[in-house]
Structure formats: C-alpha cells, structure tokens
PDB file of the backbone (N, CA, C, O) and the ligand in Angstrom, with CONECT records:
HET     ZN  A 101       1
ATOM      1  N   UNK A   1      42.090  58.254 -90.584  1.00  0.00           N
ATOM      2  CA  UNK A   1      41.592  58.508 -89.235  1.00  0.00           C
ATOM      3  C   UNK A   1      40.426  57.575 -88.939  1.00  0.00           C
ATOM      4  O   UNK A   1      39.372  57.713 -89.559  1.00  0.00           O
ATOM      5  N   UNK A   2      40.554  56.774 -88.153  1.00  0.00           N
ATOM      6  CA  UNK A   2      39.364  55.849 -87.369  1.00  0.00           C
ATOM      7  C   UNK A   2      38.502  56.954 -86.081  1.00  0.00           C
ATOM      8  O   UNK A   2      39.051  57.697 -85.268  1.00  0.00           O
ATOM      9  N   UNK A   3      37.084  56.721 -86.277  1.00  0.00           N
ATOM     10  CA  UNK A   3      36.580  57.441 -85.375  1.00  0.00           C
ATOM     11  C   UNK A   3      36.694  58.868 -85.502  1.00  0.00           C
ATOM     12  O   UNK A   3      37.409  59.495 -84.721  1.00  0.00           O
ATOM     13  N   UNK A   4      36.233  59.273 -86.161  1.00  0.00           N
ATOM     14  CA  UNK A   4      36.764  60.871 -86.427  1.00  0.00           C
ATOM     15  C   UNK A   4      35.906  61.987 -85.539  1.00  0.00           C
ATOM     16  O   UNK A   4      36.239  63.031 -84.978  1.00  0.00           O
ATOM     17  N   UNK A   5      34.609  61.258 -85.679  1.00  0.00           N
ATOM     18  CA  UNK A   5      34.010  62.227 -84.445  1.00  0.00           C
ATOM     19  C   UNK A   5      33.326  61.730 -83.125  1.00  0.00           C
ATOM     20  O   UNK A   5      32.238  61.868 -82.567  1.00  0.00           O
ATOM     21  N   UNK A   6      34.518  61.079 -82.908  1.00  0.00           N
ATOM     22  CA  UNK A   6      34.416  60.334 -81.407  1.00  0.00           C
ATOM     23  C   UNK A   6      36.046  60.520 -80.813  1.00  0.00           C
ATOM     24  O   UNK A   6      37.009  60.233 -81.524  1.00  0.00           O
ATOM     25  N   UNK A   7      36.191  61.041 -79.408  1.00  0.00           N
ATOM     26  CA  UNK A   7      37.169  61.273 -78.827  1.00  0.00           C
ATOM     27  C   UNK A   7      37.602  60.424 -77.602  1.00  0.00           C
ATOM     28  O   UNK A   7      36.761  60.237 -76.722  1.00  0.00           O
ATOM     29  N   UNK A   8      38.510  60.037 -77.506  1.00  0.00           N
ATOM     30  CA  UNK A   8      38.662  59.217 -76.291  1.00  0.00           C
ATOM     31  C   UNK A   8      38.568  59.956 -75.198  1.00  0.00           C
ATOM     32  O   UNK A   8      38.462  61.180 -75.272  1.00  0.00           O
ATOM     33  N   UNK A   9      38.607  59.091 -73.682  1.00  0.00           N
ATOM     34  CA  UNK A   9      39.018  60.125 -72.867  1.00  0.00           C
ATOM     35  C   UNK A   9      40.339  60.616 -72.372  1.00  0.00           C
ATOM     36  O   UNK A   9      40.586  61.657 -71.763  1.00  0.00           O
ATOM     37  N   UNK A  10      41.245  59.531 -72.805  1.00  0.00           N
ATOM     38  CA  UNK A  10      42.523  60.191 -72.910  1.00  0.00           C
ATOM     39  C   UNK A  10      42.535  61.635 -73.622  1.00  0.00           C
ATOM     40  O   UNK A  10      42.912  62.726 -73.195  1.00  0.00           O
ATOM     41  N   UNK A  11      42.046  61.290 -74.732  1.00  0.00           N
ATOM     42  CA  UNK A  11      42.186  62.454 -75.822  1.00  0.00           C
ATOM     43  C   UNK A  11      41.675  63.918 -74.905  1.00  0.00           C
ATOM     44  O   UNK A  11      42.287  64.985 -74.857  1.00  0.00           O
ATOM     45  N   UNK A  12      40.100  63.498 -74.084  1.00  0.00           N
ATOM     46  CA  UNK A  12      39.433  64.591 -73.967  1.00  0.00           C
ATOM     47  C   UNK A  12      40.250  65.190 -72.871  1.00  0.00           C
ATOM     48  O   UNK A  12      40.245  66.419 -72.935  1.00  0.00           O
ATOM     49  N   UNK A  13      40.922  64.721 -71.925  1.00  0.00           N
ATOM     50  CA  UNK A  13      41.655  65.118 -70.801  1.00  0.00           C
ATOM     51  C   UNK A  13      42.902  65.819 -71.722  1.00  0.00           C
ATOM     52  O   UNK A  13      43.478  66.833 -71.328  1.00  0.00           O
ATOM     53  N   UNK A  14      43.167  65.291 -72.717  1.00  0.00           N
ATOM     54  CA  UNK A  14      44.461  66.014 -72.806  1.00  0.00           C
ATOM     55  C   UNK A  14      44.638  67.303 -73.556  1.00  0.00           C
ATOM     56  O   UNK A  14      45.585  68.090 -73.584  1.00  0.00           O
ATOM     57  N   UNK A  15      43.128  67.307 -74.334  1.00  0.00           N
ATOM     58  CA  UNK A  15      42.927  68.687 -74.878  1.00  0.00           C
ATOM     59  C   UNK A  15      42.489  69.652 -73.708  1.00  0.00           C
ATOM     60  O   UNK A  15      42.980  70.781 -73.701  1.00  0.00           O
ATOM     61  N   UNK A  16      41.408  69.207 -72.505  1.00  0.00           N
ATOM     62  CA  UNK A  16      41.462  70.116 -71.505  1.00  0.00           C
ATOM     63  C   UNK A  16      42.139  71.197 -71.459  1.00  0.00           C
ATOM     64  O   UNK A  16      41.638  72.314 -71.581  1.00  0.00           O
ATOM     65  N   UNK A  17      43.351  70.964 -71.278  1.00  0.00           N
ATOM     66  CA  UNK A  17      44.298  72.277 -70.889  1.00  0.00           C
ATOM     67  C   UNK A  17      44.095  73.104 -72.534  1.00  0.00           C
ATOM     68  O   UNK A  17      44.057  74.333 -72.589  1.00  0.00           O
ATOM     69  N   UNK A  18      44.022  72.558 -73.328  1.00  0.00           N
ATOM     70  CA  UNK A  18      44.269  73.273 -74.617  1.00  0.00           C
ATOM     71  C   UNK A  18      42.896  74.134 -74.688  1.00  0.00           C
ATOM     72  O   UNK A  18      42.833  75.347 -74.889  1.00  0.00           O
ATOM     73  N   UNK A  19      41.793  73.233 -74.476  1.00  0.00           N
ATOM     74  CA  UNK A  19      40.486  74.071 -74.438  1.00  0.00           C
ATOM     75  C   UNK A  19      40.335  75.297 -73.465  1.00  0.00           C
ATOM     76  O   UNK A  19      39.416  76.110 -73.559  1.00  0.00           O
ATOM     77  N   UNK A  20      41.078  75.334 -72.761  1.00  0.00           N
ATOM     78  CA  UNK A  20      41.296  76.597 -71.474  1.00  0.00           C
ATOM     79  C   UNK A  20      41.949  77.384 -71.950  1.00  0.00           C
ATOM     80  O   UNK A  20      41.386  78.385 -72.392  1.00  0.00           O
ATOM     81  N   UNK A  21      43.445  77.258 -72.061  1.00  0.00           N
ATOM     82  CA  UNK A  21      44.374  78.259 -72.809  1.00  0.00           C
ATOM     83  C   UNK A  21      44.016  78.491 -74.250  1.00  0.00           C
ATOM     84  O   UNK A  21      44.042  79.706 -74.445  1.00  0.00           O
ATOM     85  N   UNK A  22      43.668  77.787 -75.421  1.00  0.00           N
ATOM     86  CA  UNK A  22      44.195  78.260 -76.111  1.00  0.00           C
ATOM     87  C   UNK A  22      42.649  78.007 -77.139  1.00  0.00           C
ATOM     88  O   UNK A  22      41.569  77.523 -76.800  1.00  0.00           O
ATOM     89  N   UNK A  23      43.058  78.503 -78.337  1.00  0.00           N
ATOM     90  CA  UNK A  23      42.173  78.018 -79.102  1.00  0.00           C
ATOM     91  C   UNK A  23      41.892  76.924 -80.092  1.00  0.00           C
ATOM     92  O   UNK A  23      42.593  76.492 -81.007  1.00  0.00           O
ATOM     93  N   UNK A  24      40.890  76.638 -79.750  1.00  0.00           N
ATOM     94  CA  UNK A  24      40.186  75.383 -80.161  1.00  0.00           C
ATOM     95  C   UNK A  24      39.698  75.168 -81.436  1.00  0.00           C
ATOM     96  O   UNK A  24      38.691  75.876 -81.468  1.00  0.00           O
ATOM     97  N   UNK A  25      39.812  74.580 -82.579  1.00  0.00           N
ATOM     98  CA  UNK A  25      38.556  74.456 -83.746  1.00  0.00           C
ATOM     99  C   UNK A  25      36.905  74.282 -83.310  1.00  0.00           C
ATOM    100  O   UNK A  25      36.574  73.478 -82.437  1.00  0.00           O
ATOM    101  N   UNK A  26      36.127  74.957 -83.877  1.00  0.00           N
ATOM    102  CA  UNK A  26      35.083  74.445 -83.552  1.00  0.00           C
ATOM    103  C   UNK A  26      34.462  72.988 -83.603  1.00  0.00           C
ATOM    104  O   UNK A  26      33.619  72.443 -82.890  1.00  0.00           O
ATOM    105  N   UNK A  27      35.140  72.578 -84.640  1.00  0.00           N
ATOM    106  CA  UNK A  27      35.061  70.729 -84.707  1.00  0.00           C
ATOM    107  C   UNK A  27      36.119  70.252 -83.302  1.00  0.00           C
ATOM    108  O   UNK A  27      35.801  69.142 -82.876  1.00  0.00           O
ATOM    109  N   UNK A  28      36.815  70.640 -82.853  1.00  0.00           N
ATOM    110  CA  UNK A  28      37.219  70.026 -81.617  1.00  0.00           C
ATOM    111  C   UNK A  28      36.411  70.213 -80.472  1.00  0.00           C
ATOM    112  O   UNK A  28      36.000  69.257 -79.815  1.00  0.00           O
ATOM    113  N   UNK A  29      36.124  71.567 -80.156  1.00  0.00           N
ATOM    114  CA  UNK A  29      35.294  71.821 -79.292  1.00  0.00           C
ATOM    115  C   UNK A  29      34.205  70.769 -78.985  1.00  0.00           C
ATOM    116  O   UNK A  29      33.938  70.097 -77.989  1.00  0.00           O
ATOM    117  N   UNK A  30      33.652  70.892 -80.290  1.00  0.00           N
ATOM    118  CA  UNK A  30      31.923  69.479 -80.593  1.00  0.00           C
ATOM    119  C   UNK A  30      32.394  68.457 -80.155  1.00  0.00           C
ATOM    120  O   UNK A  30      31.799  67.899 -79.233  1.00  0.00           O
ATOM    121  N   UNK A  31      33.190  68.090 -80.501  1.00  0.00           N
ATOM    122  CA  UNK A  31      33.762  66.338 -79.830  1.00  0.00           C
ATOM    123  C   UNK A  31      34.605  66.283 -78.662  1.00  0.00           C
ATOM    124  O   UNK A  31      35.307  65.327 -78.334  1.00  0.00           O
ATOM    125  N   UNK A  32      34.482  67.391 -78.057  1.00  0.00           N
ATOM    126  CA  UNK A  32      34.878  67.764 -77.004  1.00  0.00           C
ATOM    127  C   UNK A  32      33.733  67.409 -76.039  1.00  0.00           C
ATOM    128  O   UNK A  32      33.535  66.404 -75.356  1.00  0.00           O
ATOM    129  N   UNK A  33      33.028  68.574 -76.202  1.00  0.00           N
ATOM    130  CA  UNK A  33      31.597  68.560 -75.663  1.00  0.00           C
ATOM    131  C   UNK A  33      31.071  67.140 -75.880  1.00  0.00           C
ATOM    132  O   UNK A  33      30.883  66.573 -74.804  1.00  0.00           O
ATOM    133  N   UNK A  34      30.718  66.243 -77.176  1.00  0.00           N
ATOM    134  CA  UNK A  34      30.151  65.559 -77.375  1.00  0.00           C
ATOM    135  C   UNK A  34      30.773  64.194 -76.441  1.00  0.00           C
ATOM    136  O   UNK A  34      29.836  63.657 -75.851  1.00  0.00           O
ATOM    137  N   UNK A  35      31.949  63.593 -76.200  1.00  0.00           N
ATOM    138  CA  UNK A  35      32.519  63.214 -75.678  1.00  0.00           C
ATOM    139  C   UNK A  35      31.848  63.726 -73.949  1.00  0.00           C
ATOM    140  O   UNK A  35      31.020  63.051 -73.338  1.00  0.00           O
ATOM    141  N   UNK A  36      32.225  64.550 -73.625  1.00  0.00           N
ATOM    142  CA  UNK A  36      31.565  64.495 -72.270  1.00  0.00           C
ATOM    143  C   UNK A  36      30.401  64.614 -71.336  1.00  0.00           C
ATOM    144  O   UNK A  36      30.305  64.748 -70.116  1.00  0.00           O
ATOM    145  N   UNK A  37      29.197  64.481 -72.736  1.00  0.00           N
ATOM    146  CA  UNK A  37      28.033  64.204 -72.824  1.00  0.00           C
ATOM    147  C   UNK A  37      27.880  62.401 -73.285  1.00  0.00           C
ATOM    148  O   UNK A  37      26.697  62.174 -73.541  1.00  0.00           O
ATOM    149  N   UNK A  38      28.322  61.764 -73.363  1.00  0.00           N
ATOM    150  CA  UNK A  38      28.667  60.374 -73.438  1.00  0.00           C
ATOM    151  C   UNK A  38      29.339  59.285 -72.413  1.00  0.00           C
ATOM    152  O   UNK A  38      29.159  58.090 -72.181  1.00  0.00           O
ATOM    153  N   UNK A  39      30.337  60.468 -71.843  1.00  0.00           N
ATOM    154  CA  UNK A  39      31.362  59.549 -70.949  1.00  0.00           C
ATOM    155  C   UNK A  39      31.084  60.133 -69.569  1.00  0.00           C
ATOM    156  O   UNK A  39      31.063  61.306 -69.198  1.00  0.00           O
ATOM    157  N   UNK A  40      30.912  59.191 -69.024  1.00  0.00           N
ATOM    158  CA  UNK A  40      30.490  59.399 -67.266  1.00  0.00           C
ATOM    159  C   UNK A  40      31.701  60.016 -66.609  1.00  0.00           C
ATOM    160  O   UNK A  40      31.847  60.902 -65.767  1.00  0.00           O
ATOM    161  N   UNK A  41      32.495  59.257 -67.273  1.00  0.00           N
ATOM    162  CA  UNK A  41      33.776  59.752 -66.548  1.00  0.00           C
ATOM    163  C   UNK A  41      34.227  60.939 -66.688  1.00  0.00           C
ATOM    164  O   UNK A  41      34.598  61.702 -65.796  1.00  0.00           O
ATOM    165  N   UNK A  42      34.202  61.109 -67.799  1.00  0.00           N
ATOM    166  CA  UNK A  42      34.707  62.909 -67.748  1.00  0.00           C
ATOM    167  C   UNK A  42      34.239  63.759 -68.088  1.00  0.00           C
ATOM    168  O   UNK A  42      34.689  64.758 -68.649  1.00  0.00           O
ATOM    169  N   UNK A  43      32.675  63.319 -67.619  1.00  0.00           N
ATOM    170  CA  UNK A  43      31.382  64.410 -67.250  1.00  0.00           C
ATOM    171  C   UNK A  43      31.356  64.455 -65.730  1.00  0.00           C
ATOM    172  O   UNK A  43      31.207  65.593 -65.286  1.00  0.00           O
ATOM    173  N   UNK A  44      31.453  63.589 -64.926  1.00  0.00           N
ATOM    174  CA  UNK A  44      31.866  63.631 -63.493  1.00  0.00           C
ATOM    175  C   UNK A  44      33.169  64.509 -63.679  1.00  0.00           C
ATOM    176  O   UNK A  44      32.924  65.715 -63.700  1.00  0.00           O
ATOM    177  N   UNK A  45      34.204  64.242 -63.788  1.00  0.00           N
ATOM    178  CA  UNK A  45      35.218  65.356 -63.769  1.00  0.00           C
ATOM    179  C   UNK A  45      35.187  66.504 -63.786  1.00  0.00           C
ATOM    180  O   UNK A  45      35.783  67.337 -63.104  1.00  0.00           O
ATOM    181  N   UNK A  46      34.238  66.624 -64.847  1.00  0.00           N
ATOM    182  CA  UNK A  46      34.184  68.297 -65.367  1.00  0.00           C
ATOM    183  C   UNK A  46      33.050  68.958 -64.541  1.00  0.00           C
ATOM    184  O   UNK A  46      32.841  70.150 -64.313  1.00  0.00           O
ATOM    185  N   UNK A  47      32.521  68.084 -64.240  1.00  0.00           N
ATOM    186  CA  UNK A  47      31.561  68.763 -63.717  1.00  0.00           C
ATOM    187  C   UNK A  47      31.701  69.512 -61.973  1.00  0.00           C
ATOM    188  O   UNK A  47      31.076  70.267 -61.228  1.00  0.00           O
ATOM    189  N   UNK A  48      32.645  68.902 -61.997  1.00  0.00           N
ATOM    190  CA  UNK A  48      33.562  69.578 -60.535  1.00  0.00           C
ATOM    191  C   UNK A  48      34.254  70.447 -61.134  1.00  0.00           C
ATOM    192  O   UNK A  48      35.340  70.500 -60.557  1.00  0.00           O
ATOM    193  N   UNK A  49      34.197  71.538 -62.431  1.00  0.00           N
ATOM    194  CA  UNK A  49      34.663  72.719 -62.758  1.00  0.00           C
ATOM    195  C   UNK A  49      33.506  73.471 -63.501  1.00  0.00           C
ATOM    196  O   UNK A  49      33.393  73.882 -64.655  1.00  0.00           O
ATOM    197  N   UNK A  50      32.547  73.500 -62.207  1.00  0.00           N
ATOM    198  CA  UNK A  50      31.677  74.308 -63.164  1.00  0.00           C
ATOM    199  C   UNK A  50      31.744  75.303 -63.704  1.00  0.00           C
ATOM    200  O   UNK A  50      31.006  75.550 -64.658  1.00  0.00           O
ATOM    201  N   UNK A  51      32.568  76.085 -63.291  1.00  0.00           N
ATOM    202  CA  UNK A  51      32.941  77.253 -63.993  1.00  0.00           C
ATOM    203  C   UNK A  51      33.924  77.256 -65.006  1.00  0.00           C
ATOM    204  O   UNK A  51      34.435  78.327 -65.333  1.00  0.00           O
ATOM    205  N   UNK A  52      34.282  76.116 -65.585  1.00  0.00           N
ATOM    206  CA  UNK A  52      34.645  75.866 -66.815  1.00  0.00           C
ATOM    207  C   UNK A  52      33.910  75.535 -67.389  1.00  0.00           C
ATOM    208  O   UNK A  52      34.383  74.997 -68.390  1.00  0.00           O
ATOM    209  N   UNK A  53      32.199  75.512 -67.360  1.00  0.00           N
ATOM    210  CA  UNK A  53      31.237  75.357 -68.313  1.00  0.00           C
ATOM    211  C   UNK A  53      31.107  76.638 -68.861  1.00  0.00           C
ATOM    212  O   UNK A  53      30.964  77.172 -69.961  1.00  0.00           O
ATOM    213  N   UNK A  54      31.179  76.840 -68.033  1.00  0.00           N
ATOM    214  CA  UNK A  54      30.478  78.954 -67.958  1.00  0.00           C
ATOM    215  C   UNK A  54      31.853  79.249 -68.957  1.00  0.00           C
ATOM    216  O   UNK A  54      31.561  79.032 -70.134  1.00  0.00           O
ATOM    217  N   UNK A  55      32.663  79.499 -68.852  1.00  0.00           N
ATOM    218  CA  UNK A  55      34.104  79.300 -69.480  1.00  0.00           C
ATOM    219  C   UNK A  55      33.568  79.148 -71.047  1.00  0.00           C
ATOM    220  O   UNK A  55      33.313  79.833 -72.038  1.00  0.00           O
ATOM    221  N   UNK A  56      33.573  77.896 -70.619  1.00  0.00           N
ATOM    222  CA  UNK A  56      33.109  77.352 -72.693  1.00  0.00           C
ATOM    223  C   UNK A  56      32.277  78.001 -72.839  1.00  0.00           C
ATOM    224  O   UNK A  56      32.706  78.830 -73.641  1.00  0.00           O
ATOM    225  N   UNK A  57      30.726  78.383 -72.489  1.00  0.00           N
ATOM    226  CA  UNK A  57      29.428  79.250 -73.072  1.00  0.00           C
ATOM    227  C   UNK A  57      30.367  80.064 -73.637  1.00  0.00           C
ATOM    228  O   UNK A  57      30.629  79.759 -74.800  1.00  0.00           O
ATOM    229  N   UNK A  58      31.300  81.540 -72.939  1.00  0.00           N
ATOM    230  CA  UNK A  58      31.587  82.249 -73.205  1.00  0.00           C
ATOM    231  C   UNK A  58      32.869  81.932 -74.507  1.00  0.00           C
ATOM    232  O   UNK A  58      33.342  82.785 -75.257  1.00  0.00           O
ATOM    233  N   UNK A  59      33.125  80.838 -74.479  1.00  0.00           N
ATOM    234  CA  UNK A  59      34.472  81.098 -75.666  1.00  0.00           C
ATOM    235  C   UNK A  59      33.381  80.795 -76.932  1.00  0.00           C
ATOM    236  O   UNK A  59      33.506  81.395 -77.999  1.00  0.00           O
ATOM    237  N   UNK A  60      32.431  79.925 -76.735  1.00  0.00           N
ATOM    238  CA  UNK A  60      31.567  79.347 -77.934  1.00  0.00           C
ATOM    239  C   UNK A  60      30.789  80.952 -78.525  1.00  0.00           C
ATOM    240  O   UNK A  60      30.153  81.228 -79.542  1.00  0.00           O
ATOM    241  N   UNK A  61      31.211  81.742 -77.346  1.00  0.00           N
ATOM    242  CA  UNK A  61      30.022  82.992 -77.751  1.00  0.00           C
ATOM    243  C   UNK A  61      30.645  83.694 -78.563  1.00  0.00           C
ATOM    244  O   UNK A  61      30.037  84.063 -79.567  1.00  0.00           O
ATOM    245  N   UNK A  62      32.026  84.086 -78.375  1.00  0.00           N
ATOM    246  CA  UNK A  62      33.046  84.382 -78.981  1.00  0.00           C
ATOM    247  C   UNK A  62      33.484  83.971 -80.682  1.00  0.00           C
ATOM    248  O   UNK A  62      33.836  84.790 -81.531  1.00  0.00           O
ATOM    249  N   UNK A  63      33.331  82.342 -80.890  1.00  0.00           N
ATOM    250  CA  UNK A  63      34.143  81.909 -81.762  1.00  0.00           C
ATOM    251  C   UNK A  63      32.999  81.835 -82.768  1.00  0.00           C
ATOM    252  O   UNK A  63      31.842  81.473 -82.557  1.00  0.00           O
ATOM    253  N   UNK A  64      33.463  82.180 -83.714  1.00  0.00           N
ATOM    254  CA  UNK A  64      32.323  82.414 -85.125  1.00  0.00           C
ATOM    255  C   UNK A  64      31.901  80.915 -85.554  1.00  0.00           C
ATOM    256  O   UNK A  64      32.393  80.460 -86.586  1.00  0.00           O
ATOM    257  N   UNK A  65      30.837  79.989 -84.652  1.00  0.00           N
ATOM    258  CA  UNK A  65      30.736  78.936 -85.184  1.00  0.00           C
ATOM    259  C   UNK A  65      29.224  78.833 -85.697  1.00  0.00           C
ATOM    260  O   UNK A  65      28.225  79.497 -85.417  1.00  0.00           O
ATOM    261  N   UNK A  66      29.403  77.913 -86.424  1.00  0.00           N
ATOM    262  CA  UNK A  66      27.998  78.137 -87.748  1.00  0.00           C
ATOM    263  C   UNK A  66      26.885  77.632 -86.541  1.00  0.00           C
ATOM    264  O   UNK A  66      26.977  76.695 -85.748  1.00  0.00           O
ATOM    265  N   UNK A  67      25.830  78.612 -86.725  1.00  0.00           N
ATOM    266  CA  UNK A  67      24.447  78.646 -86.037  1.00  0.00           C
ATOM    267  C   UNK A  67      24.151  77.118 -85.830  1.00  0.00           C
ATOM    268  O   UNK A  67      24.346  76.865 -84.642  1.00  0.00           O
ATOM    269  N   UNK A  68      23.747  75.978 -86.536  1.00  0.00           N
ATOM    270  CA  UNK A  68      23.554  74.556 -86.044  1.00  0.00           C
ATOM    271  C   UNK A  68      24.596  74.416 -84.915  1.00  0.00           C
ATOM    272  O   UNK A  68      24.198  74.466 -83.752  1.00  0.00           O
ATOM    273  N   UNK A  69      26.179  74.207 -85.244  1.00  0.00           N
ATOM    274  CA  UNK A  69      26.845  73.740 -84.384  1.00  0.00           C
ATOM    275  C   UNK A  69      27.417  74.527 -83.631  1.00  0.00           C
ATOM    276  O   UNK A  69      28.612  74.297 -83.444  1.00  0.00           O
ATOM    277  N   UNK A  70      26.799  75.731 -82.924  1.00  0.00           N
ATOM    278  CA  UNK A  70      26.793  76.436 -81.752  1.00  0.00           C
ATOM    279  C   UNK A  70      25.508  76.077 -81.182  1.00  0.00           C
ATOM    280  O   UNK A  70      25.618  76.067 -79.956  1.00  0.00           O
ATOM    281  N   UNK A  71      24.588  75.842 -81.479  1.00  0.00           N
ATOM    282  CA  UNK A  71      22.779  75.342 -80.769  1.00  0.00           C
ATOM    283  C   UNK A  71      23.533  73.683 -80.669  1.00  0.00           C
ATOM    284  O   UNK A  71      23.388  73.377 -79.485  1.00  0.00           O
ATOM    285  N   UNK A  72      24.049  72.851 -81.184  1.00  0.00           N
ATOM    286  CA  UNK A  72      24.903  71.792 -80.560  1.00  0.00           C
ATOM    287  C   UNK A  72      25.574  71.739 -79.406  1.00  0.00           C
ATOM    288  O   UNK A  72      25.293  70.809 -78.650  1.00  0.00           O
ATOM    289  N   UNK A  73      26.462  72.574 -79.056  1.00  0.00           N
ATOM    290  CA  UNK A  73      27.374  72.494 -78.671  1.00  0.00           C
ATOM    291  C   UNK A  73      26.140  73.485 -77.246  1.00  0.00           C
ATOM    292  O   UNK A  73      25.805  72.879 -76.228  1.00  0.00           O
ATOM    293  N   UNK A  74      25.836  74.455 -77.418  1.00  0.00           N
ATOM    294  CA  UNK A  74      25.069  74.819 -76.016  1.00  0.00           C
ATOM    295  C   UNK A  74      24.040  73.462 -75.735  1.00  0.00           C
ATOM    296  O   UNK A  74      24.010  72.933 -74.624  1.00  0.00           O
ATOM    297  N   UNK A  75      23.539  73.169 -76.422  1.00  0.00           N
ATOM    298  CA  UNK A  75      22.231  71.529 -75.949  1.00  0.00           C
ATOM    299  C   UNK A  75      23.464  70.701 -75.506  1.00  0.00           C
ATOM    300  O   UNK A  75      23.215  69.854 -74.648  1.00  0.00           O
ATOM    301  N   UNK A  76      24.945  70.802 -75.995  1.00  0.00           N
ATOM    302  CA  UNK A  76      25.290  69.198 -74.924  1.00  0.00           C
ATOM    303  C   UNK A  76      25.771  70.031 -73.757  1.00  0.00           C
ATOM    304  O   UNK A  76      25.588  69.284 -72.796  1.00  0.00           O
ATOM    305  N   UNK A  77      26.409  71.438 -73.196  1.00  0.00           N
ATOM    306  CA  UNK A  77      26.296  72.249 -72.124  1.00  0.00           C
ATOM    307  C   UNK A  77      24.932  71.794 -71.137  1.00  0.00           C
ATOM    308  O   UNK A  77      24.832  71.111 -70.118  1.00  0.00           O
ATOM    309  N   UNK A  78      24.117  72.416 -71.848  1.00  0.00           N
ATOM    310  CA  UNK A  78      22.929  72.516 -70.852  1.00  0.00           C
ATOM    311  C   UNK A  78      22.580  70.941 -70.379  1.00  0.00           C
ATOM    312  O   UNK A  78      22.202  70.767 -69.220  1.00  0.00           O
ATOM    313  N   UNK A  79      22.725  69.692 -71.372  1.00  0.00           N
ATOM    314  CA  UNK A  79      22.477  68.431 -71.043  1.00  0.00           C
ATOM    315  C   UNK A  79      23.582  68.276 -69.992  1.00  0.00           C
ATOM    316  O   UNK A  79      23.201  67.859 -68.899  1.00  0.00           O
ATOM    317  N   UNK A  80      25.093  68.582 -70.161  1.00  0.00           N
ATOM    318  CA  UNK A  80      26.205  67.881 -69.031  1.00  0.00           C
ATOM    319  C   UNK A  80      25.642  68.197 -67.754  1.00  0.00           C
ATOM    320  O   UNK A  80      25.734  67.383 -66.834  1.00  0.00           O
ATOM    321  N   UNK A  81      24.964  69.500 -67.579  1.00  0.00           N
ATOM    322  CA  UNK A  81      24.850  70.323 -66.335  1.00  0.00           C
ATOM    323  C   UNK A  81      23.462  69.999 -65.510  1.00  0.00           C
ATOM    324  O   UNK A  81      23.115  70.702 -64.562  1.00  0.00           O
ATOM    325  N   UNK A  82      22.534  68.611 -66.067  1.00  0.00           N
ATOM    326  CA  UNK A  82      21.589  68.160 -65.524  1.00  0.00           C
ATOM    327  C   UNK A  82      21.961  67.585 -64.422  1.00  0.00           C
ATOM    328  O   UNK A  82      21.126  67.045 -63.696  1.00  0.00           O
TER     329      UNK A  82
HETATM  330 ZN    ZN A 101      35.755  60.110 -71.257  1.00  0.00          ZN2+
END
C-alpha cells in the first residue's frame, strides 16, 4: 500500500456514501476526516452538508474509538467547520 494514511479525493467521495450508511473503521473515518481537513475540495463539498458533520460527531460518539483518535478526529470536525 502507497500512502496509507492519505486518501484521495476520489477515494473520499466514494466512501461518503459508506460513511453515512454503513460502518466505518475508525482508521477510515481519520483519513476520512483527515483528508477533508487538507483538501479544499471536499471540505467545500461537505461543508454544504452540515448536518453530516453533526452526523459524524454522533457516529464517532458511538464507535468505541481509542481516546487520542476520537480528540483527533473531533479537532479535524471542529477545524473543517471554521
Ligand atoms: Zn479531496
């Protein structure tokens, strides 16, 4: 695997739907998030679903992810939403 924790934006668009319906690894999620804290482009996108932020808070609240990379994953939330 090249790039392992870097996602394209092909990639990030195409997990979209997967991050909505279904469930996610918490390592996808992060490079999910991390990815659209990087890319203009599909931080502009998303950000015309704000209530798919609110969305993720609540699945991240849900999914048993280790204390660092849940305080990750809310800091790149709260950063997309500046
Ligand atoms: Zn992108």
């Amino acid at each position: 695997m090249s790039s392992p924790d870097k996602c394209s934006c092909k990639e990030a668009f195409a997990k979209l739907d997967d991050y909505l319906c279904r469930e996610l690894t918490p390592e996808e999620i992060a490079r999910l998030e991390q990815h659209l804290c990087e890319c203009i482009n599909c931080a502009n996108a998303y950000k015309f679903e704000g209530q798919m932020l609110e969305c993720v808070k609540k699945k991240i609240e849900q999914i048993a992810l280790p204390t660092d990379l849940r305080e990750r994953v809310r800091a790149a939330l709260d950063a997309c939403k500046e």
